[in-house]
PAZAPA-4460 file (N, C-alpha, C; in steps of 0.05 Angstrom, whole numbers, plus 32768, in hexadecimal, padded with zeros to 4 digits):
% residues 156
    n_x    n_y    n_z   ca_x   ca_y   ca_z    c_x    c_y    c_z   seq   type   mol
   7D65   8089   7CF8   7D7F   8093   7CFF   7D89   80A6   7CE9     1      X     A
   7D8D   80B7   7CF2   7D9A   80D5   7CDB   7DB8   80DB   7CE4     2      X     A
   7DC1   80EB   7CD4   7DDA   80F3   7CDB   7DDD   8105   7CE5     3      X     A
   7DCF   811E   7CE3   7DCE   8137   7CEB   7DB1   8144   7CF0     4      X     A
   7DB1   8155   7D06   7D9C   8160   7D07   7D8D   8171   7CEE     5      X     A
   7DA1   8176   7CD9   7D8F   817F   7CC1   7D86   816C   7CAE     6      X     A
   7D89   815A   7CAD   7D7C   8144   7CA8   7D60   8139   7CB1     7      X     A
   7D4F   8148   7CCD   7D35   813C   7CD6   7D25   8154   7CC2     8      X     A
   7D2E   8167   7CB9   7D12   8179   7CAA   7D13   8167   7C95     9      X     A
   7D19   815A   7C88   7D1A   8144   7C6B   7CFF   8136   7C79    10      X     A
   7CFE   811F   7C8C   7CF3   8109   7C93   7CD7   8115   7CA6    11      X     A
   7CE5   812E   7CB3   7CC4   8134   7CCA   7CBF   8152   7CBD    12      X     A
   7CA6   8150   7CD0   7C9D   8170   7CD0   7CA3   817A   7CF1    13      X     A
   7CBF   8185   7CF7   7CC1   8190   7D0C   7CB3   81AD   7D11    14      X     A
   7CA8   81AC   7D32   7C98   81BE   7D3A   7CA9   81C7   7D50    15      X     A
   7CC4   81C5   7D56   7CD4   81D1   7D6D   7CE5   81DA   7D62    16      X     A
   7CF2   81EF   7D70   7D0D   8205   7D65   7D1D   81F2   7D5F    17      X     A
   7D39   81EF   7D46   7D4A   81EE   7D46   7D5F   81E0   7D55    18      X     A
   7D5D   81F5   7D67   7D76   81F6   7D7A   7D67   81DD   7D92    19      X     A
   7D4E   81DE   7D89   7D4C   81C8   7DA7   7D52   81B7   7DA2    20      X     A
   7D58   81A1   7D79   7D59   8183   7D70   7D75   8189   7D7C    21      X     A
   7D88   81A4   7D76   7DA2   81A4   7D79   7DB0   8198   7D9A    22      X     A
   7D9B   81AA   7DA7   7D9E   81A4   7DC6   7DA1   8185   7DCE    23      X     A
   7D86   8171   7DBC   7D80   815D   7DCA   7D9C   814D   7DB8    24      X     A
   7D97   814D   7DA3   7DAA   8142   7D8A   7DC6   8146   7D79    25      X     A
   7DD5   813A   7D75   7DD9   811D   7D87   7DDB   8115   7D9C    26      X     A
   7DD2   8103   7DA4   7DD1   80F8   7DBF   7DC1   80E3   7DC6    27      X     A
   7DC0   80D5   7DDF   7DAB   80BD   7DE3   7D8D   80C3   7DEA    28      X     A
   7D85   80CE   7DD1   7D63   80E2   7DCB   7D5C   80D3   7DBF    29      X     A
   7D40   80CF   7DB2   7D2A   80C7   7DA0   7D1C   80DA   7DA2    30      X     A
   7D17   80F1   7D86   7D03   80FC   7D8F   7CE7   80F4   7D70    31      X     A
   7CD5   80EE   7D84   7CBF   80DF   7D74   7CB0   80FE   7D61    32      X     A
   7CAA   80FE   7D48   7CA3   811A   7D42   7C8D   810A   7D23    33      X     A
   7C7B   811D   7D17   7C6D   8115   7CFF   7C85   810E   7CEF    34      X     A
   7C7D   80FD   7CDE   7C8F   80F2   7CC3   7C87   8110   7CB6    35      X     A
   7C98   810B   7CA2   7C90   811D   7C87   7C90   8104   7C6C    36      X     A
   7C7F   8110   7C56   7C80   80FB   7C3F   7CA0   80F6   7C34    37      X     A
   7CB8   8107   7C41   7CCB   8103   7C37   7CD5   80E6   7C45    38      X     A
   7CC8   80D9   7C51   7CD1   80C4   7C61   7CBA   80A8   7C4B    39      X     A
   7CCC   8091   7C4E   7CB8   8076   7C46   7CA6   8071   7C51    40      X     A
   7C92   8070   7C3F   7C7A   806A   7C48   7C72   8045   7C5D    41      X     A
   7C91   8042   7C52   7C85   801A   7C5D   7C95   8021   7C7B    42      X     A
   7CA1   8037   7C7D   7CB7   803F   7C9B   7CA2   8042   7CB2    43      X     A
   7C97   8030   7CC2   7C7D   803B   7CD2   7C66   8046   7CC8    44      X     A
   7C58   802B   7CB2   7C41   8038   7CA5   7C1F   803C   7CB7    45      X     A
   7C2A   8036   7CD0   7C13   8037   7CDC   7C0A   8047   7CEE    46      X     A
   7C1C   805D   7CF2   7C22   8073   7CFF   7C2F   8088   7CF1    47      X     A
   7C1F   80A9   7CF3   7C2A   80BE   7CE7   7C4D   80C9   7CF5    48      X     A
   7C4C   80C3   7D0A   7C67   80C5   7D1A   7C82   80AE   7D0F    49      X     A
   7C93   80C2   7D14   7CB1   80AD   7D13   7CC2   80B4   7D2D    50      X     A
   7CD1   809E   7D34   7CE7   80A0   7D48   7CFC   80B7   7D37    51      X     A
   7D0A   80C3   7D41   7D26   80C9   7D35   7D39   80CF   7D43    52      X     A
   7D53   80BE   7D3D   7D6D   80BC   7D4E   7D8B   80C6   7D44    53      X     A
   7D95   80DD   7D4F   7DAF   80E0   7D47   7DBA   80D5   7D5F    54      X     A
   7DCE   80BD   7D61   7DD9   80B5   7D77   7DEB   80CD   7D75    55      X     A
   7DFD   80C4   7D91   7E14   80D4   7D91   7E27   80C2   7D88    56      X     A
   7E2E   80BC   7D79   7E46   809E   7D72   7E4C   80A5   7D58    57      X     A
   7E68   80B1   7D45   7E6F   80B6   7D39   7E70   80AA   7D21    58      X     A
   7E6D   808D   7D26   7E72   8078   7D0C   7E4E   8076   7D05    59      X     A
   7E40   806B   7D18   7E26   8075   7D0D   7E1A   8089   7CFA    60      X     A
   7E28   809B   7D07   7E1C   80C0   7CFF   7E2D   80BE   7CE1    61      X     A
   7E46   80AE   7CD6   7E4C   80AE   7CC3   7E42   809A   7CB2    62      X     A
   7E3C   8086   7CB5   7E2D   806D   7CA9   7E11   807A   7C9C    63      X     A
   7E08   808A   7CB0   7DEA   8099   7CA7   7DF6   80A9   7C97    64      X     A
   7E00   80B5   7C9C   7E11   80CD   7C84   7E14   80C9   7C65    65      X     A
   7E1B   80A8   7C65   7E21   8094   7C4E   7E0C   8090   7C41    66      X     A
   7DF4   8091   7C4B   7DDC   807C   7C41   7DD0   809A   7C38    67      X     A
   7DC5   808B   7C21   7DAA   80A0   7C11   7D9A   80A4   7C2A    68      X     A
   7D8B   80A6   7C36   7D78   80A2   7C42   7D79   8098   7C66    69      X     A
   7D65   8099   7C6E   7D6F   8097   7C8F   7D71   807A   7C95    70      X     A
   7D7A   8071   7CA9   7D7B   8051   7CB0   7D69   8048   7CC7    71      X     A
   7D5C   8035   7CBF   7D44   802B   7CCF   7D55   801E   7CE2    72      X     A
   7D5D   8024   7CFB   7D69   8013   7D09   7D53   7FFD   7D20    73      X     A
   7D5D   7FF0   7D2E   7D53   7FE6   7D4C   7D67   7FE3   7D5E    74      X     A
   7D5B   7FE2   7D73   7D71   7FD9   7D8D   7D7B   7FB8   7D84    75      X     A
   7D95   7FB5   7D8C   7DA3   7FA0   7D88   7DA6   7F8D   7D9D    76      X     A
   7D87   7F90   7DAE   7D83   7F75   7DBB   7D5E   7F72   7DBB    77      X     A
   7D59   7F51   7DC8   7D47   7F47   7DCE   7D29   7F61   7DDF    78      X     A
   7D15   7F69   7DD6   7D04   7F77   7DEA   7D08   7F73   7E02    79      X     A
   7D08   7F8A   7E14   7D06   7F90   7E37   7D1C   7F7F   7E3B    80      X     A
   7D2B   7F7A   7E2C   7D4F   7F72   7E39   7D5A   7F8D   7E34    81      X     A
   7D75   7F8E   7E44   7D80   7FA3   7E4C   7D8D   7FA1   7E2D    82      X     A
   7D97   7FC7   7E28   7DA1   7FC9   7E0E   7DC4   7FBF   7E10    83      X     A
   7DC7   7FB6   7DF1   7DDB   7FAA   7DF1   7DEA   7FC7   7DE3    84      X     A
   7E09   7FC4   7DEF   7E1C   7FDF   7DE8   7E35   7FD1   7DDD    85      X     A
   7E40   7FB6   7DD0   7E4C   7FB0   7DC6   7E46   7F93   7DAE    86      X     A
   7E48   7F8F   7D99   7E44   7F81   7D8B   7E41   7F62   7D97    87      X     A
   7E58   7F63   7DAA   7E64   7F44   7DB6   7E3F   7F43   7DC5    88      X     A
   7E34   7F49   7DD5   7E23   7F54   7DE0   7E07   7F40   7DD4    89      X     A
   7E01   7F4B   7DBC   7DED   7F44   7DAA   7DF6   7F23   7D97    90      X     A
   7E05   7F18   7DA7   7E17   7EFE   7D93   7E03   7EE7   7D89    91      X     A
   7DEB   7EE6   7D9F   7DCD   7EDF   7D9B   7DC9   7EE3   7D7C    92      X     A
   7DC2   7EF1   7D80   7DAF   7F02   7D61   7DBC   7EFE   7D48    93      X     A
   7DDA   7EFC   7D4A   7DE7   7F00   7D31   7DDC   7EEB   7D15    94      X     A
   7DCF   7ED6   7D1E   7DCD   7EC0   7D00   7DAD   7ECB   7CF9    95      X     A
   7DA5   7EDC   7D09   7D85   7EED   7CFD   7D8D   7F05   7CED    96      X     A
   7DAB   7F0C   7CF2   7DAC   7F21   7CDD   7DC2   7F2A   7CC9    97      X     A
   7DB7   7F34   7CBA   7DC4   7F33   7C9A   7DE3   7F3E   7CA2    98      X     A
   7DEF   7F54   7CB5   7E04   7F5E   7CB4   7E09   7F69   7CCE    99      X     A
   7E1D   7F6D   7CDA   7E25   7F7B   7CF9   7E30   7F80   7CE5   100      X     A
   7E3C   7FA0   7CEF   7E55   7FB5   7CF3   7E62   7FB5   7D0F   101      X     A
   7E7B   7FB8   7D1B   7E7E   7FB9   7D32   7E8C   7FD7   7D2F   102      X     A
   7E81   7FEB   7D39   7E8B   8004   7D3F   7E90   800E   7D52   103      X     A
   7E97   7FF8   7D66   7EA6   7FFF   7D81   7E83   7FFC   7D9D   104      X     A
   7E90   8006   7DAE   7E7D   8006   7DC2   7E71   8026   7DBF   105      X     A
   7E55   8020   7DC5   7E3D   8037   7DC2   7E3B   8044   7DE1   106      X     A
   7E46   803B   7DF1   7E43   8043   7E0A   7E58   8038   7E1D   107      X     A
   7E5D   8042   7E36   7E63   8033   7E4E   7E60   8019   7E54   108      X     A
   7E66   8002   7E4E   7E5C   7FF3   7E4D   7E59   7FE7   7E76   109      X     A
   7E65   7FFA   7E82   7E66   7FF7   7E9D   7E45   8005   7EB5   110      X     A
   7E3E   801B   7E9C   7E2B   802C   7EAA   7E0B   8020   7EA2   111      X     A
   7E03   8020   7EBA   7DE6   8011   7EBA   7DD3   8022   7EA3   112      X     A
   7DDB   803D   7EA8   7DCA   804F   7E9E   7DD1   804A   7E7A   113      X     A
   7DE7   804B   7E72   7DE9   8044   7E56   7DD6   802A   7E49   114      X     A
   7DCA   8018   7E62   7DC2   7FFA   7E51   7D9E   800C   7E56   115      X     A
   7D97   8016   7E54   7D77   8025   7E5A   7D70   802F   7E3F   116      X     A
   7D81   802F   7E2F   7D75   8037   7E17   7D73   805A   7E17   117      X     A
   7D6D   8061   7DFC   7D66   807C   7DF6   7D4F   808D   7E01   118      X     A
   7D4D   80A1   7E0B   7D36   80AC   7E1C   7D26   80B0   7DF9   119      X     A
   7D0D   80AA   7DFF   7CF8   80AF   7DE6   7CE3   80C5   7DF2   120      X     A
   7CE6   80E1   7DE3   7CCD   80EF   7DE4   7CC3   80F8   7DCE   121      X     A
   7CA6   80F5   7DC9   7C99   8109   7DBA   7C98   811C   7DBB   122      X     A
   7C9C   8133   7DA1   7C98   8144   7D9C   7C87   8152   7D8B   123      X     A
   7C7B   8140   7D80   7C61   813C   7D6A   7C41   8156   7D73   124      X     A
   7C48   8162   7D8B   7C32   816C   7D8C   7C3C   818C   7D99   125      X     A
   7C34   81A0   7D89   7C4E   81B8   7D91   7C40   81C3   7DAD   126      X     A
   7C5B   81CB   7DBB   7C59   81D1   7DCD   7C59   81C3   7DEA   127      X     A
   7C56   819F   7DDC   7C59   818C   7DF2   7C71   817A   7DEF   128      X     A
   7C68   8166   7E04   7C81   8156   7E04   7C73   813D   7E16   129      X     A
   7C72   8124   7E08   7C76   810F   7E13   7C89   80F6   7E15   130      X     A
   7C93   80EE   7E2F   7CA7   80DF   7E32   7C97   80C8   7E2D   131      X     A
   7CA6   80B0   7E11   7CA0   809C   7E17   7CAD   8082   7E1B   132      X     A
   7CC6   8094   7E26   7CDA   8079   7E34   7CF0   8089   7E44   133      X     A
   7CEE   8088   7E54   7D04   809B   7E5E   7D22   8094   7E63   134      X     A
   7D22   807E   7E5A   7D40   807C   7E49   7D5B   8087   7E64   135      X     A
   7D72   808A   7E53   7D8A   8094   7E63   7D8B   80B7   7E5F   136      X     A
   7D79   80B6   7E58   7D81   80DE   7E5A   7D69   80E9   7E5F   137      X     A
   7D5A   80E1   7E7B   7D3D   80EA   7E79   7D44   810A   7E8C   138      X     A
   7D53   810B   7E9A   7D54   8126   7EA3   7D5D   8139   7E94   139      X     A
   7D71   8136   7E8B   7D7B   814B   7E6F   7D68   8152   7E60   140      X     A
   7D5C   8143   7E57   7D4E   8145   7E43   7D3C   8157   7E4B   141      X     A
   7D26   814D   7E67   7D0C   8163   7E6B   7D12   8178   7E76   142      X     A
   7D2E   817B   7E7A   7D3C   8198   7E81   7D38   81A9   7E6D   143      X     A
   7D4B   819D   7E60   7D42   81AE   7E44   7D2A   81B4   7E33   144      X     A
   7D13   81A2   7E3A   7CF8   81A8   7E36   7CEC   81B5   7E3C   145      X     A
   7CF3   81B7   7E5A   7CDC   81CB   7E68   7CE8   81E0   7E6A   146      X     A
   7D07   81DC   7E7B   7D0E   81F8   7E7D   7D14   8208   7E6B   147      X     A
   7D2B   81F9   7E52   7D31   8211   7E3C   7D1C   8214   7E30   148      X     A
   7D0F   8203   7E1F   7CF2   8209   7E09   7CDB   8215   7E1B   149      X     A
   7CD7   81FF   7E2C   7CAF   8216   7E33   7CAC   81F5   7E36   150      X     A
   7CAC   81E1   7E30   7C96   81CB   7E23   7C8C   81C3   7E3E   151      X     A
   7C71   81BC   7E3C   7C65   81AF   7E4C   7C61   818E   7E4E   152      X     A
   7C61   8175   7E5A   7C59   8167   7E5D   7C3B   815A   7E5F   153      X     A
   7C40   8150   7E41   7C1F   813C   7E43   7C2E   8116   7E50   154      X     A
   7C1B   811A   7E60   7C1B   80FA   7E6E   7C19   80E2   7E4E   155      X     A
   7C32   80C8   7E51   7C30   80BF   7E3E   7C18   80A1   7E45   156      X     A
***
């Protein structure tokens, strides 16, 4: 999790224009891209790729802002359970972990599409694009893939 889209040339080696991290970012994106050595080596040491997320949520985007460095986040529920969008939400988990922040609600908490999680694509290979979760913004997103950029789809 970064704060700003000038913040992913630090951590990756981006191979897409600019204006497309701008397009996708912030927003409910993941775009999966090569690390760069400016990133920890123990952050996904088993894979040359990293996730990277600018939500759209303002207290986040400032919390990252705060920190030396990017924040390893996770989703704030149980695997293949629906995502949780308010702290009360995740009340389970709380004695597994060191600290909650409550910075309000991350979503609708009414819209089905908000609990689907972040659409995840790769971009790790130029000129393509693989979806590997298609998340709540899977049409936006390959809109802007195919139609504004050019990118083509590799099957994930």
């Amino acid at each position: 999790c970064l704060a700003g889209v000038e913040h992913v040339y630090r951590y990756c080696h981006v191979n897409v224009p600019e204006q497309l991290l701008r397009d996708l970012l912030p927003g409910p994106v993941t775009l999966v891209l090569q690390r760069s050595d400016g990133l920890n080596k123990d952050l996904n040491p088993f894979t040359s790729l990293v996730g990277v997320r600018i939500p759209n949520h303002e207290f986040i985007r400032e919390l990252a802002q705060a920190c030396p460095g990017p924040l390893a986040l996770t989703s704030a529920n149980v695997s293949s359970r629906a995502s949780t969008l308010t702290v009360s939400e995740f009340q389970d988990l709380w004695p597994q972990l060191s600290l909650v922040i409550d910075g309000g609600p991350i979503g609708d908490t009414q819209s089905p599409e908000c609990r689907l999680g972040s659409t995840v694509v790769d971009l790790s290979v130029s000129g393509k694009y693989t979806i590997i979760r298609p998340g709540c913004a899977l049409g936006p997103t390959v809109e802007i893939l195919k139609q504004k950029y050019g990118l083509t789809s590799e099957p994930s």
